[in-house]
N, CA and C atoms as a LAMMPS dump frame, in Angstrom:
ITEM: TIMESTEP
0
ITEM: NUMBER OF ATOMS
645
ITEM: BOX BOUNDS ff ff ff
-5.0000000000000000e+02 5.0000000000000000e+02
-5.0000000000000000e+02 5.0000000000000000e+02
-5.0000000000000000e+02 5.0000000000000000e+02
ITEM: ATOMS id mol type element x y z
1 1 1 N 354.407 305.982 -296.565
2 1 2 C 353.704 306.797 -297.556
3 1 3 C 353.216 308.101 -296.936
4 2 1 N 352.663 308.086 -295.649
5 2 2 C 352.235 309.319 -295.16
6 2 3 C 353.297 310.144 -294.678
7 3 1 N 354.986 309.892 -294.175
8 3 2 C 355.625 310.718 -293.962
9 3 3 C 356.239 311.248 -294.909
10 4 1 N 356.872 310.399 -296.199
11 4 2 C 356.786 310.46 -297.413
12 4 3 C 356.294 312.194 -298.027
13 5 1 N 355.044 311.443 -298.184
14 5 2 C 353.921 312.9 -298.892
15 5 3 C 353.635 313.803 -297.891
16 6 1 N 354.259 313.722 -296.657
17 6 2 C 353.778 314.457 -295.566
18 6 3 C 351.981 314.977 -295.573
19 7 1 N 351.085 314.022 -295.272
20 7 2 C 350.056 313.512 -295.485
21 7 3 C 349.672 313.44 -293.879
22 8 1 N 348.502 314.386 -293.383
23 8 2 C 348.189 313.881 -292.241
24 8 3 C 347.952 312.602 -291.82
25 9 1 N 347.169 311.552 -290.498
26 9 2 C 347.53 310.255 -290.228
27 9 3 C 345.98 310.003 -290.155
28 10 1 N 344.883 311.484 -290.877
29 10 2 C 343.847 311.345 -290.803
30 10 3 C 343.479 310.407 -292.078
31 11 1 N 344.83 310.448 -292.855
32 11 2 C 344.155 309.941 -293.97
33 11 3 C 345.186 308.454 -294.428
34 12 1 N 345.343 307.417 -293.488
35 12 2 C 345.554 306.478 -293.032
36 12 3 C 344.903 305.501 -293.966
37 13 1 N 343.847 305.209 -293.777
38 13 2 C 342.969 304.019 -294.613
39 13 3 C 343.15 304.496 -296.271
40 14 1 N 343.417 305.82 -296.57
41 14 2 C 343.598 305.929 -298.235
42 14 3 C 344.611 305.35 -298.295
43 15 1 N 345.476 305.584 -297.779
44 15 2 C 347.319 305.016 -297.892
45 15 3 C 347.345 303.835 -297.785
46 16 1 N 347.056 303.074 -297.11
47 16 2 C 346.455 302.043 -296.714
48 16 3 C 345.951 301.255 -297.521
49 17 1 N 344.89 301.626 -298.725
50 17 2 C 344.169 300.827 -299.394
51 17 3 C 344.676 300.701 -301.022
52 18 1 N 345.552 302.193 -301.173
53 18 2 C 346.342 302.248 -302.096
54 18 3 C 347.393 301.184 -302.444
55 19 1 N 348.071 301.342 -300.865
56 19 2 C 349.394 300.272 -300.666
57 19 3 C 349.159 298.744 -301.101
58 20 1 N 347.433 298.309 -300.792
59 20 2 C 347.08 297.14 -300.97
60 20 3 C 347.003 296.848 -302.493
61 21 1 N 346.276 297.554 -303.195
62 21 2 C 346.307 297.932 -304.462
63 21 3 C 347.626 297.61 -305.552
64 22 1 N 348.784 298.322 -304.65
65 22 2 C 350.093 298.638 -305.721
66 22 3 C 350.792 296.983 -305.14
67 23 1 N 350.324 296.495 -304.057
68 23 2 C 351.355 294.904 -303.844
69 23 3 C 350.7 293.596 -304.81
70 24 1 N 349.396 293.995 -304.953
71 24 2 C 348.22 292.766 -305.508
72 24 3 C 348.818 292.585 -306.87
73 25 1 N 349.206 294.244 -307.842
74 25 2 C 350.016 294.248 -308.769
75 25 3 C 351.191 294.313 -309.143
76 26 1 N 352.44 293.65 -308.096
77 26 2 C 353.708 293.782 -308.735
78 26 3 C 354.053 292.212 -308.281
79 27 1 N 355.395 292.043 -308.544
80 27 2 C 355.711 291.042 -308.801
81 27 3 C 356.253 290.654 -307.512
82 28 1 N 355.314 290.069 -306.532
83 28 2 C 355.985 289.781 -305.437
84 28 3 C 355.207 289.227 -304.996
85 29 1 N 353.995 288.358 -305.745
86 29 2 C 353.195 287.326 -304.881
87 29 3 C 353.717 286.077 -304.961
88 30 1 N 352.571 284.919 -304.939
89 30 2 C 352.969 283.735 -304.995
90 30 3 C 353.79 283.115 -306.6
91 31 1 N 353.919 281.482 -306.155
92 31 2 C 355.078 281.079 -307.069
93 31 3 C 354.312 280.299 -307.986
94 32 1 N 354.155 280.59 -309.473
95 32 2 C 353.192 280.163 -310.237
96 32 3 C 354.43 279.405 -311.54
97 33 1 N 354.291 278.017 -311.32
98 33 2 C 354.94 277.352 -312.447
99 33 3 C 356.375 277.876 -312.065
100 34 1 N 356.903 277.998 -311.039
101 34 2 C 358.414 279.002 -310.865
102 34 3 C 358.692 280.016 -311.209
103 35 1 N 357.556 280.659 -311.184
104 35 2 C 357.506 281.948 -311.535
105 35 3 C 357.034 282.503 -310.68
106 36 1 N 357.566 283.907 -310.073
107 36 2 C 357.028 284.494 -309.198
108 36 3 C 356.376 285.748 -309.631
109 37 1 N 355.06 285.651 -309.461
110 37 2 C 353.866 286.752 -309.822
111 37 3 C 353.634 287.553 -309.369
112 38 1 N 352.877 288.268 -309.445
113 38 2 C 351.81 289.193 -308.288
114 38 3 C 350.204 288.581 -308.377
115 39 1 N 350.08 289.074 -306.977
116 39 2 C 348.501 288.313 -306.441
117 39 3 C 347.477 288.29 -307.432
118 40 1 N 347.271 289.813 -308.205
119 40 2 C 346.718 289.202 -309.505
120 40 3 C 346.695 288.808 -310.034
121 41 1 N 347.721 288.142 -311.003
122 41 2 C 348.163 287.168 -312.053
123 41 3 C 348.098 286.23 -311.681
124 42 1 N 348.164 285.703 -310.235
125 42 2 C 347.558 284.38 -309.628
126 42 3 C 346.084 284.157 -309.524
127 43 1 N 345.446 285.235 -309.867
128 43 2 C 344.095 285.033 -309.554
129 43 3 C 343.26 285.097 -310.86
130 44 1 N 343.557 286.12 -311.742
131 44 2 C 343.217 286.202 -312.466
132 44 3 C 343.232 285.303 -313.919
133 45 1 N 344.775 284.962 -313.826
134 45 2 C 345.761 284.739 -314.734
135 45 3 C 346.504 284.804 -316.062
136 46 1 N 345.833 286.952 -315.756
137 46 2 C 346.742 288.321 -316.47
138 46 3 C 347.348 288.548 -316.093
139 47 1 N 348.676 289.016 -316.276
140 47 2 C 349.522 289.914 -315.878
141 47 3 C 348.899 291.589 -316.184
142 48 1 N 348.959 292.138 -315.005
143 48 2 C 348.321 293.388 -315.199
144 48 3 C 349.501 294.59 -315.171
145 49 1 N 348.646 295.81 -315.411
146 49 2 C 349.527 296.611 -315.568
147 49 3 C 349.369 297.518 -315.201
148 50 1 N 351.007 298.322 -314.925
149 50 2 C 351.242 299.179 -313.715
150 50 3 C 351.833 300.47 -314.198
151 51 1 N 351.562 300.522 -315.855
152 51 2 C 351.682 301.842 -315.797
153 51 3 C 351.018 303.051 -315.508
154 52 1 N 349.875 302.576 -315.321
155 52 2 C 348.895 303.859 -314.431
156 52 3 C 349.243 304.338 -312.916
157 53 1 N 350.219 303.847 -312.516
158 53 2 C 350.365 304.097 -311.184
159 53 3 C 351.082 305.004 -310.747
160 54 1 N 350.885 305.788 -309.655
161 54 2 C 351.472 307.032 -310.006
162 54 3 C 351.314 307.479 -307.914
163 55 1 N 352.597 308.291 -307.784
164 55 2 C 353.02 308.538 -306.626
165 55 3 C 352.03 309.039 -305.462
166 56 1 N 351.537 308.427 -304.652
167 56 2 C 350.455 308.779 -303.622
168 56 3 C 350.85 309.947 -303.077
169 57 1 N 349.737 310.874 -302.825
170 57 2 C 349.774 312.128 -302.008
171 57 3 C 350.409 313.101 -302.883
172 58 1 N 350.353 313.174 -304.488
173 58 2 C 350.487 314.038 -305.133
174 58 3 C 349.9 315.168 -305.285
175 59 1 N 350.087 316.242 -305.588
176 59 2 C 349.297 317.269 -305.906
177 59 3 C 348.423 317.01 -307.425
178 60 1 N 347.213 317.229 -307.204
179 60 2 C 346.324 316.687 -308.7
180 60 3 C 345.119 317.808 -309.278
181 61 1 N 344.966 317.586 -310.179
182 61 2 C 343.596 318.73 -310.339
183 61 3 C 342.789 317.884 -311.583
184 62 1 N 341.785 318.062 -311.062
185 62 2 C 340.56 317.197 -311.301
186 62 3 C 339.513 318.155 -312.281
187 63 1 N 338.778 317.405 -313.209
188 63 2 C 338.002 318.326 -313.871
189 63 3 C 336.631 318.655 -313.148
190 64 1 N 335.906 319.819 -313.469
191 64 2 C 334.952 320.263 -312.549
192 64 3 C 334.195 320.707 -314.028
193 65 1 N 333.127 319.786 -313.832
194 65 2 C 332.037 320.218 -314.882
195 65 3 C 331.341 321.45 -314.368
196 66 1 N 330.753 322.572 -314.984
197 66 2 C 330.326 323.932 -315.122
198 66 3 C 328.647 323.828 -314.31
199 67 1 N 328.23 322.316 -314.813
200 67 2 C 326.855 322.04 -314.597
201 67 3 C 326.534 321.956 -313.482
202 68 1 N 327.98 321.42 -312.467
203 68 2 C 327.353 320.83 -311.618
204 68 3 C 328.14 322.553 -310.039
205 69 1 N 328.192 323.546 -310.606
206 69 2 C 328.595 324.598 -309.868
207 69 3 C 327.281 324.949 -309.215
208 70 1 N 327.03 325.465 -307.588
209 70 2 C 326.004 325.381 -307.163
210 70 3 C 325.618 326.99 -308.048
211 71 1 N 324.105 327.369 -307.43
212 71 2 C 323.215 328.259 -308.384
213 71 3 C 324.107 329.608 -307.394
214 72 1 N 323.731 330.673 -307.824
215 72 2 C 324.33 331.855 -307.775
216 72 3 C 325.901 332.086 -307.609
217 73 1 N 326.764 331.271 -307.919
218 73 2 C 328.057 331.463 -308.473
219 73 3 C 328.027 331.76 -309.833
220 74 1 N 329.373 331.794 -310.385
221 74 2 C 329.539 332.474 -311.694
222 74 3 C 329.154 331.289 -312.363
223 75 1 N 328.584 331.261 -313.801
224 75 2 C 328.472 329.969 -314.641
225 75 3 C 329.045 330.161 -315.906
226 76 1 N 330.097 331.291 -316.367
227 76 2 C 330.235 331.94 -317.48
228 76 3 C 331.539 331.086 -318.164
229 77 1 N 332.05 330.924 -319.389
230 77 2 C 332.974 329.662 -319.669
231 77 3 C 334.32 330.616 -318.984
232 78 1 N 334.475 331.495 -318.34
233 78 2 C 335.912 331.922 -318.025
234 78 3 C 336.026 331.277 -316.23
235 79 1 N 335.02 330.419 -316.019
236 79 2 C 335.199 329.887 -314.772
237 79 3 C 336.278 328.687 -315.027
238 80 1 N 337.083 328.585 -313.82
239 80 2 C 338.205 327.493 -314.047
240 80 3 C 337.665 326.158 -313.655
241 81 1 N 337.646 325.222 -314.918
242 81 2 C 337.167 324.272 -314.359
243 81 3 C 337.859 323.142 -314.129
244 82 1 N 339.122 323.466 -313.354
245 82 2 C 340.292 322.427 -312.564
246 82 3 C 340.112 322.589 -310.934
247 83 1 N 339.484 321.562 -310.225
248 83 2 C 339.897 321.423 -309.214
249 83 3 C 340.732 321.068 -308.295
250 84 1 N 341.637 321.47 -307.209
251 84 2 C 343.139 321.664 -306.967
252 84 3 C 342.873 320.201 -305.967
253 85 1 N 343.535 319.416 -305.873
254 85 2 C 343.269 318.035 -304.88
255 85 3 C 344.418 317.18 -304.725
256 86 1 N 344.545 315.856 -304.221
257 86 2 C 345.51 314.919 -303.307
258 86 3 C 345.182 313.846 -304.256
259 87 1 N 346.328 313.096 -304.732
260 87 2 C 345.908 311.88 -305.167
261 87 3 C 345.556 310.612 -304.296
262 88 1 N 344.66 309.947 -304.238
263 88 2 C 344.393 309.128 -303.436
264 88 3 C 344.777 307.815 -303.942
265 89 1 N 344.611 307.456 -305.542
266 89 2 C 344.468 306.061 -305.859
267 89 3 C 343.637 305.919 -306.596
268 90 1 N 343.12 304.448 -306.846
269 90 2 C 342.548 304.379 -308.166
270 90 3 C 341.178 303.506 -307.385
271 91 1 N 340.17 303.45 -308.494
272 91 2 C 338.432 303.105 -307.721
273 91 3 C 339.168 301.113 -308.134
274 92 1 N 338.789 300.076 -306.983
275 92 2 C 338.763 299.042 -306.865
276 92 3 C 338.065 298.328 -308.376
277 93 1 N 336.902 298.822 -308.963
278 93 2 C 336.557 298.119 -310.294
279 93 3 C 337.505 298.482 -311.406
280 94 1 N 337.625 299.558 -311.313
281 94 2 C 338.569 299.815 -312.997
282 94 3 C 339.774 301.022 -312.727
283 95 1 N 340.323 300.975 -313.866
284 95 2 C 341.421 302.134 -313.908
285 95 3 C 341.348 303.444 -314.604
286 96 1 N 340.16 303.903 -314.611
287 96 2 C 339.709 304.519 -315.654
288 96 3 C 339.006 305.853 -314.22
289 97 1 N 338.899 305.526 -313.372
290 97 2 C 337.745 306.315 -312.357
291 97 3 C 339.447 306.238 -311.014
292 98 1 N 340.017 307.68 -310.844
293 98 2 C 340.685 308.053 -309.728
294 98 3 C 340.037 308.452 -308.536
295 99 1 N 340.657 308.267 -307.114
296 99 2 C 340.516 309.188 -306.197
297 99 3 C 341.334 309.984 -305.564
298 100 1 N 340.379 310.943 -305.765
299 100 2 C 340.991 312.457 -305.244
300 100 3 C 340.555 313.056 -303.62
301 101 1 N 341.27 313.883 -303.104
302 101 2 C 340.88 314.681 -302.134
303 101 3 C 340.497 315.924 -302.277
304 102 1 N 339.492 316.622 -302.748
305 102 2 C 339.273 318.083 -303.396
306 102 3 C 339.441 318.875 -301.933
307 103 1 N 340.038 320.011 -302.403
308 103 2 C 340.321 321.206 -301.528
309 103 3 C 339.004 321.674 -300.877
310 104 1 N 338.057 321.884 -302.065
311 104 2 C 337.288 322.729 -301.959
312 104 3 C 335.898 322.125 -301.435
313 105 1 N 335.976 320.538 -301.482
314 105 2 C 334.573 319.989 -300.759
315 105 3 C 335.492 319.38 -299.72
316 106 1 N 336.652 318.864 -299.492
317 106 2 C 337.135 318.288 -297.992
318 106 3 C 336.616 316.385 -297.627
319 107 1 N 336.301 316.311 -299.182
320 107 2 C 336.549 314.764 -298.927
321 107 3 C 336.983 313.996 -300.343
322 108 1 N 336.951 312.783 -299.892
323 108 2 C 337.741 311.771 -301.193
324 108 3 C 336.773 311.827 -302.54
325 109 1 N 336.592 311.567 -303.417
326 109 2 C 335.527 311.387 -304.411
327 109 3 C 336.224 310.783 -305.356
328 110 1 N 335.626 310.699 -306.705
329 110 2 C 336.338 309.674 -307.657
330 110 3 C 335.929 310.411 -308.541
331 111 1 N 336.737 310.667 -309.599
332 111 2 C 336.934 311.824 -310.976
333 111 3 C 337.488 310.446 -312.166
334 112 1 N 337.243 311.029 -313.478
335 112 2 C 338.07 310.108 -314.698
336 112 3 C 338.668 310.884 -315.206
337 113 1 N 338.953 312.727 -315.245
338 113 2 C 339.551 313.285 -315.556
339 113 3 C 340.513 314.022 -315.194
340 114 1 N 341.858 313.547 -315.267
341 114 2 C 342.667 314.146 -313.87
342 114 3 C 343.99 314.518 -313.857
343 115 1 N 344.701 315.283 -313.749
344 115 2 C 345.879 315.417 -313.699
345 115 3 C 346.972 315.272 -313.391
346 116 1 N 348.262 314.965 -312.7
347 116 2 C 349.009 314.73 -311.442
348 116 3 C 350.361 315.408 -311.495
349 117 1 N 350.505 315.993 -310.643
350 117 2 C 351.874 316.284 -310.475
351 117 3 C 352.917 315.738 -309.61
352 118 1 N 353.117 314.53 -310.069
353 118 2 C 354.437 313.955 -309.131
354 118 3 C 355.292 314.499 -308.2
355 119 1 N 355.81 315.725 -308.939
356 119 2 C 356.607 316.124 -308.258
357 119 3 C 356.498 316.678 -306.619
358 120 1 N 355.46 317.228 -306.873
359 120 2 C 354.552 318.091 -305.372
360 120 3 C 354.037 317.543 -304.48
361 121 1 N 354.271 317.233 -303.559
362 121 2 C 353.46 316.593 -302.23
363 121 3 C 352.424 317.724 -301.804
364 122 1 N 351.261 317.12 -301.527
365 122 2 C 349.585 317.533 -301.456
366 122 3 C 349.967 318.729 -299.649
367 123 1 N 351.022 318.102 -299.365
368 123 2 C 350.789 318.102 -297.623
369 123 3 C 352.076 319.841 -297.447
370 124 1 N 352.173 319.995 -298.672
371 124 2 C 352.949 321.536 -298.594
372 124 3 C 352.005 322.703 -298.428
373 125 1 N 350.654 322.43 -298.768
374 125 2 C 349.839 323.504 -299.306
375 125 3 C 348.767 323.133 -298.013
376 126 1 N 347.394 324.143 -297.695
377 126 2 C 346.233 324.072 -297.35
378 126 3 C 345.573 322.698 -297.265
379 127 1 N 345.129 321.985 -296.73
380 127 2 C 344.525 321.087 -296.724
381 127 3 C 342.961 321.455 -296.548
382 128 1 N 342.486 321.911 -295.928
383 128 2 C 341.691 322.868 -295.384
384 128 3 C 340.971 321.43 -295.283
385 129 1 N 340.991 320.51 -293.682
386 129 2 C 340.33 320.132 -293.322
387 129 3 C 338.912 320.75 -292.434
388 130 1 N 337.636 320.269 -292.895
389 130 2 C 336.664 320.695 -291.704
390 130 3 C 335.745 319.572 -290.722
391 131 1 N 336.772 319.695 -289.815
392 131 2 C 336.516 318.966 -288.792
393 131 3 C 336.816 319.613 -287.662
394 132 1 N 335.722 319.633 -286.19
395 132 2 C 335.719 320.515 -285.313
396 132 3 C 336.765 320.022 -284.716
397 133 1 N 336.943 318.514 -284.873
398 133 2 C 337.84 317.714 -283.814
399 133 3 C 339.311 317.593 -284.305
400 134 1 N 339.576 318.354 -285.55
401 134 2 C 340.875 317.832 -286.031
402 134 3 C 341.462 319.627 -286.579
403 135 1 N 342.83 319.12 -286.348
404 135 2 C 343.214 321.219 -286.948
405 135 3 C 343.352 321.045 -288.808
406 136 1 N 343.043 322.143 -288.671
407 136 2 C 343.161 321.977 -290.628
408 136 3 C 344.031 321.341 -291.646
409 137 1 N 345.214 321.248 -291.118
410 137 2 C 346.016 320.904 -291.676
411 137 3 C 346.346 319.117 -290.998
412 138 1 N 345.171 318.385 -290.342
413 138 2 C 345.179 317.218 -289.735
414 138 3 C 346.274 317.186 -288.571
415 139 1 N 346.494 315.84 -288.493
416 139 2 C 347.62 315.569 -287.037
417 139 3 C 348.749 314.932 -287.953
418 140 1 N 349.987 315.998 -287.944
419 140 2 C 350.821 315.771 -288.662
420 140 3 C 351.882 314.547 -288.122
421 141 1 N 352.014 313.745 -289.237
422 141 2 C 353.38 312.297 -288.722
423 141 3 C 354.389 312.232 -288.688
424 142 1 N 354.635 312.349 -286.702
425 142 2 C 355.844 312.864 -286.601
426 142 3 C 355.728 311.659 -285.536
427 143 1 N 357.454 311.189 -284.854
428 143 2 C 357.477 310.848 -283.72
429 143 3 C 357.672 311.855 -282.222
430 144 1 N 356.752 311.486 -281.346
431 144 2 C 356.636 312.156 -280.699
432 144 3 C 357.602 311.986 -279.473
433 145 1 N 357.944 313.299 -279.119
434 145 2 C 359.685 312.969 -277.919
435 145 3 C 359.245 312.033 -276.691
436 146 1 N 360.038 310.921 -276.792
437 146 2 C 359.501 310.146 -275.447
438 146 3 C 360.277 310.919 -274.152
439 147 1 N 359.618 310.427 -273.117
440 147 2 C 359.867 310.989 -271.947
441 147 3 C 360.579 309.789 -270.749
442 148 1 N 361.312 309.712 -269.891
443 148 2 C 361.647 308.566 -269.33
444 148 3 C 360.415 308.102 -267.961
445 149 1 N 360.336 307.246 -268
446 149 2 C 359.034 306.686 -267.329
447 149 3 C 359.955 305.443 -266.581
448 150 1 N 359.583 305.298 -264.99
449 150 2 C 359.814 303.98 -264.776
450 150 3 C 361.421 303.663 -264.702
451 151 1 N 362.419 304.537 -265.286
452 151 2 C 363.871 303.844 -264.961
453 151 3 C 364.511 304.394 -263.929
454 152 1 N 364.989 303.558 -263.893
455 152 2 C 365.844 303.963 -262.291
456 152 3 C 367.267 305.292 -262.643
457 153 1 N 366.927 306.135 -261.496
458 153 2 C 368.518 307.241 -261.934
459 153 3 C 369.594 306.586 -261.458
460 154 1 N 370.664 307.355 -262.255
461 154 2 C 371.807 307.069 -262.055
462 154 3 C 372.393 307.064 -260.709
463 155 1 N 372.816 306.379 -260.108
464 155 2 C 373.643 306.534 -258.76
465 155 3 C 374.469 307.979 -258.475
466 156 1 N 374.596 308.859 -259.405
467 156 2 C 375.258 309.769 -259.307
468 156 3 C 374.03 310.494 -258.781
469 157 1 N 372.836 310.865 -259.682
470 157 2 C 372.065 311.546 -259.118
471 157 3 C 371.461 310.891 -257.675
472 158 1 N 371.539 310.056 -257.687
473 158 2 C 371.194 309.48 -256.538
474 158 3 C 371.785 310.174 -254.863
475 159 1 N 373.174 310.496 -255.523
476 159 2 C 374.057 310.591 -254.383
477 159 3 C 373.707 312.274 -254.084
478 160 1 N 373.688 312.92 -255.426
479 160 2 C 373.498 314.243 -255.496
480 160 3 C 372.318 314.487 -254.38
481 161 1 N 371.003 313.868 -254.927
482 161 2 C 369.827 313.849 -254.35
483 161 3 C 369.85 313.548 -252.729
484 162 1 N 370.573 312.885 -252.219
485 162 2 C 370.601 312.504 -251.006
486 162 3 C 371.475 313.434 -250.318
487 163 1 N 372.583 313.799 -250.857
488 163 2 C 372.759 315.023 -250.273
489 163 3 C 372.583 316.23 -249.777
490 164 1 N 371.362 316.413 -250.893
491 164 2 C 370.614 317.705 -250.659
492 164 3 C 369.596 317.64 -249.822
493 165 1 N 369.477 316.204 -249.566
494 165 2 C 367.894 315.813 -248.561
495 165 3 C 368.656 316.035 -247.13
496 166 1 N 369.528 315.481 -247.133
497 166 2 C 369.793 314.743 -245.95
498 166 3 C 370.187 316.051 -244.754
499 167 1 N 371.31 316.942 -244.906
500 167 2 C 371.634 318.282 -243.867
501 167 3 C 370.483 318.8 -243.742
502 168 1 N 369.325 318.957 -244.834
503 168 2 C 368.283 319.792 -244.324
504 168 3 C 366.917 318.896 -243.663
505 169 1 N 367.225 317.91 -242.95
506 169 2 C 366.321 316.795 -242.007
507 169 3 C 367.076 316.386 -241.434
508 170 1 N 368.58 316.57 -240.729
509 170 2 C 368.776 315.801 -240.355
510 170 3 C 368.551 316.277 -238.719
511 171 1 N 368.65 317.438 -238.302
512 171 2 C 368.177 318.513 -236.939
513 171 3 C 366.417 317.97 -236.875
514 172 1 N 365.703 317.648 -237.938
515 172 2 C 364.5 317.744 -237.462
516 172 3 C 363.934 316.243 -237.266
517 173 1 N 364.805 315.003 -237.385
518 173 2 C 364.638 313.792 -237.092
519 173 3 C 365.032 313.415 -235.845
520 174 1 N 363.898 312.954 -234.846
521 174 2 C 364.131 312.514 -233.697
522 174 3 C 363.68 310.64 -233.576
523 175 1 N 364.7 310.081 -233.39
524 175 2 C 365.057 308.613 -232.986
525 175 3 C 363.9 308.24 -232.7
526 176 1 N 363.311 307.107 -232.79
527 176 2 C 362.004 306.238 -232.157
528 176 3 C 362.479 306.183 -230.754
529 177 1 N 363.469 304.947 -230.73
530 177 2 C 364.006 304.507 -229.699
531 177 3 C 365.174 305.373 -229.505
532 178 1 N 365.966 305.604 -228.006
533 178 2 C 367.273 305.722 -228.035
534 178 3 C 367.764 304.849 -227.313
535 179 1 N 368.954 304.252 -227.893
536 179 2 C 369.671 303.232 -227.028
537 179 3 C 371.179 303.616 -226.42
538 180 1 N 371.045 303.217 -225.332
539 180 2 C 372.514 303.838 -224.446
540 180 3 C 373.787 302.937 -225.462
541 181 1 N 375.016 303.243 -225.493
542 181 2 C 375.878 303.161 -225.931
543 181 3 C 376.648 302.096 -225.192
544 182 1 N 377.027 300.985 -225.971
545 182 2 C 377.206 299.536 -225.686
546 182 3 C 378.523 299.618 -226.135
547 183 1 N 379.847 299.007 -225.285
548 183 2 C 380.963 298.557 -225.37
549 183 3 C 381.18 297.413 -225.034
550 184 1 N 381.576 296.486 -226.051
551 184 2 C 381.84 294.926 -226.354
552 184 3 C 382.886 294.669 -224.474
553 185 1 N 382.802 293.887 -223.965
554 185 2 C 383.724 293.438 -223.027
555 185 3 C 385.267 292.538 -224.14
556 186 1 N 386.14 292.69 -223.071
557 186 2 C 387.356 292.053 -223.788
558 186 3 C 386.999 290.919 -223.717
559 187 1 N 386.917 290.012 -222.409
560 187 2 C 386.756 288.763 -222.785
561 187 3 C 385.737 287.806 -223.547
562 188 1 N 385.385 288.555 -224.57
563 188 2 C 384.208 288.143 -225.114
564 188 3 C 385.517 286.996 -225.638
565 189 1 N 384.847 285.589 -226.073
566 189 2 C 385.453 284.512 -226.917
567 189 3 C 385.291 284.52 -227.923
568 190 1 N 386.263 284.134 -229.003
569 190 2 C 386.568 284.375 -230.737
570 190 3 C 386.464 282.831 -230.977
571 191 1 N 385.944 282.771 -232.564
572 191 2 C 385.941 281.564 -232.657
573 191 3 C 386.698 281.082 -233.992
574 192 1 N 386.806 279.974 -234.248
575 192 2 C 387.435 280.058 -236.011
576 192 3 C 387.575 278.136 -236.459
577 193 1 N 387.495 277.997 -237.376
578 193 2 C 387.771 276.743 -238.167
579 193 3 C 388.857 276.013 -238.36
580 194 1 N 389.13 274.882 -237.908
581 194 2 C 390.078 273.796 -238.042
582 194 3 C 390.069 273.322 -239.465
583 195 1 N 391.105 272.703 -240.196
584 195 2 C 391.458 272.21 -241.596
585 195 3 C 389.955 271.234 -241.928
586 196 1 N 389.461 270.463 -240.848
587 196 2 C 387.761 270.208 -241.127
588 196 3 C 387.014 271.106 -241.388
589 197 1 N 386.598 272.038 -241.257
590 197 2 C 386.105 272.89 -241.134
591 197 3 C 385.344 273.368 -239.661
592 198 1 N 385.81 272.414 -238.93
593 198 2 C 385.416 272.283 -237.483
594 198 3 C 385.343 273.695 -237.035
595 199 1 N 384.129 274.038 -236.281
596 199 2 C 384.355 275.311 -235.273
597 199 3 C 385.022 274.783 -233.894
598 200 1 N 386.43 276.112 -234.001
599 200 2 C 386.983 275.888 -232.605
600 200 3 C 386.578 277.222 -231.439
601 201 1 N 387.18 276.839 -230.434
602 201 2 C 387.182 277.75 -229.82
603 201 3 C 388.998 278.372 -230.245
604 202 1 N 389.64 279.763 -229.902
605 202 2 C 390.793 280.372 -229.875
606 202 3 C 390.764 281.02 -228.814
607 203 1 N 389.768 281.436 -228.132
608 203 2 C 390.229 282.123 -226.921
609 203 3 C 389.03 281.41 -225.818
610 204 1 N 389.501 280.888 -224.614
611 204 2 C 388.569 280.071 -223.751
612 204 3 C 387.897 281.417 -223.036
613 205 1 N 386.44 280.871 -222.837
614 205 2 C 385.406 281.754 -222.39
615 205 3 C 385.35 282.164 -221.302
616 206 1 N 385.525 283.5 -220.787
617 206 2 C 385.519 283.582 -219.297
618 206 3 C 384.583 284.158 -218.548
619 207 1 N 384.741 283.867 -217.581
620 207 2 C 383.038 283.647 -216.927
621 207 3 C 383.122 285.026 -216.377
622 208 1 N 382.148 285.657 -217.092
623 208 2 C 381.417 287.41 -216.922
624 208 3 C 380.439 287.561 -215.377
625 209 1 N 381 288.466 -214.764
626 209 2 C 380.457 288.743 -213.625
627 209 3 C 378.87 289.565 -214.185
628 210 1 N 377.873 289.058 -213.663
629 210 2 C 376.917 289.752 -214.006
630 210 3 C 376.067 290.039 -212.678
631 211 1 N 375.457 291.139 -211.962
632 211 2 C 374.749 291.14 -210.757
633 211 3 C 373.534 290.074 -210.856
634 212 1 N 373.243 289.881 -209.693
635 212 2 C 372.486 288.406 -209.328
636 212 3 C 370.928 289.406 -209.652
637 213 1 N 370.212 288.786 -210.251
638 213 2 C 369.133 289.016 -210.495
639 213 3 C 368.461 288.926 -209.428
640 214 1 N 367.328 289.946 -209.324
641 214 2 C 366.681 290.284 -207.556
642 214 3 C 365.455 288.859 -208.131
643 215 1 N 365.614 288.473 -206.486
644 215 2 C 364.577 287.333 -206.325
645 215 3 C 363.146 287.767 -206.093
C-alpha cells in the first residue's frame, strides 16, 4: 500500500490499520456453516459492507467549516472551504466519520465530509511534513542498494590482487631463518607395497658415511 500510493514509511501504522480494517470485511475469514466469511460476519453475524471503501493514499479534500478559521484570517463566504488531504481510512466505530491527512495542519484527523479522488496518489504533491527529524516529503519506500559484505572474491581477483602485491614486497622481505641448500643423497632407500599391502623395501639401504661425532 505504501509503495503503491507512494506514501512515505512515516505513515506505516495508517496503512497498517486500514489494511486490518479492509481483511475483517471481505470474504476471507473463517468457515461458518461452509461458508466462508469475513471476520465480521463471524462475529457479528452481518454481512457488512464494502462499498464505502475506497483506495488508500488518495488525494481527498475535506470540508473546512468557516467557524473554526483561526481570528485574523479572511472569514468572508469567498474563502475556500475544501481542505486538500490523504485518505487514511475510516474511524473504527462507524462509517460515517473518515481519516484524513490535512496539508495544512500535518496530521491525521477525522472529517464526515469528504471527497476522494481515486485516481491521484497523495504522495505526487507536497506533503509538507513538520518534523525537525524527518524531510518534508517523509522517508520515501524504496529498496535500498545492498552492498557486498562478508563474501569471499573471486579467485580471479584474487590472483589479480596478489599480483600486484607481490613484485612490489618482494625486494623488501627478508627470510626469518635462512637455510643452506640441501641435496637428497642417491642412496637414499625407496619404498612401496606388496599385493598385501605390505611395505617393502625396493632398493636395500646403504650405509651413509657420516663424520664421527666429537666426543
Amino acid at each position: 500500500m505504501l509503495t503503491e500510493s507512494k506514501i512515505p514509511i512515516e505513515f506505516w501504522d495508517e496503512a497498517g490499520e486500514y489494511d486490518v480494517y479492509v481483511r475483517n470485511r471481505t470474504m476471507a475469514g473463517p468457515i461458518v456453516e461452509e461458508v466462508i466469511v469475513s471476520p465480521e460476519e463471524a462475529f457479528t453475524g452481518e454481512t457488512p459492507s464494502i462499498d464505502h471503501l475506497r483506495v488508500w493514499g488518495s488525494l481527498c479534500f475535506s470540508y473546512v467549516n468557516p467557524k473554526t478559521i483561526p481570528a485574523g484570517n479572511r472569514h468572508n463566504k469567498l474563502v475556500n472551504t475544501g481542505r486538500q488531504g490523504v485518505f487514511m481510512g475510516f474511524s473504527a466505530d462507524t462509517t460515517k466519520h473518515y481519516k484524513a491527512y490535512s496539508l495544512d495542519l500535518s496530521y491525521v484527523h477525522r472529517v464526515n465530509v469528504i471527497k476522494i479522488d481515486e485516481i491521484i496518489r497523495e504522495g505526487t504533491i507536497n506533503l509538507r511534513i513538520r518534523n525537525a527529524n524527518i524531510e518534508p516529503q517523509g522517508t520515501e519506500n524504496v529498496q535500498p542498494d545492498r552492498k557486498e559484505r562478508g563474501r569471499p572474491r573471486k579467485m580471479e581477483q584474487i590472483a589479480t590482487i596478489m599480483l600486484e602485491i607481490i613484485p612490489k614486497t618482494r625486494g623488501n622481505i627478508k627470510p626469518i631463518v635462512e637455510l643452506p641448500e640441501f641435496t637428497p643423497l642417491a642412496n637414499i632407500p625407496s619404498f612401496d607395497e606388496d599385493a598385501d599391502k605390505n611395505i617393502i623395501s625396493v632398493t636395500p639401504v646403504a650405509t651413509l658415511s657420516h663424520p664421527t661425532p666429537p666426543i
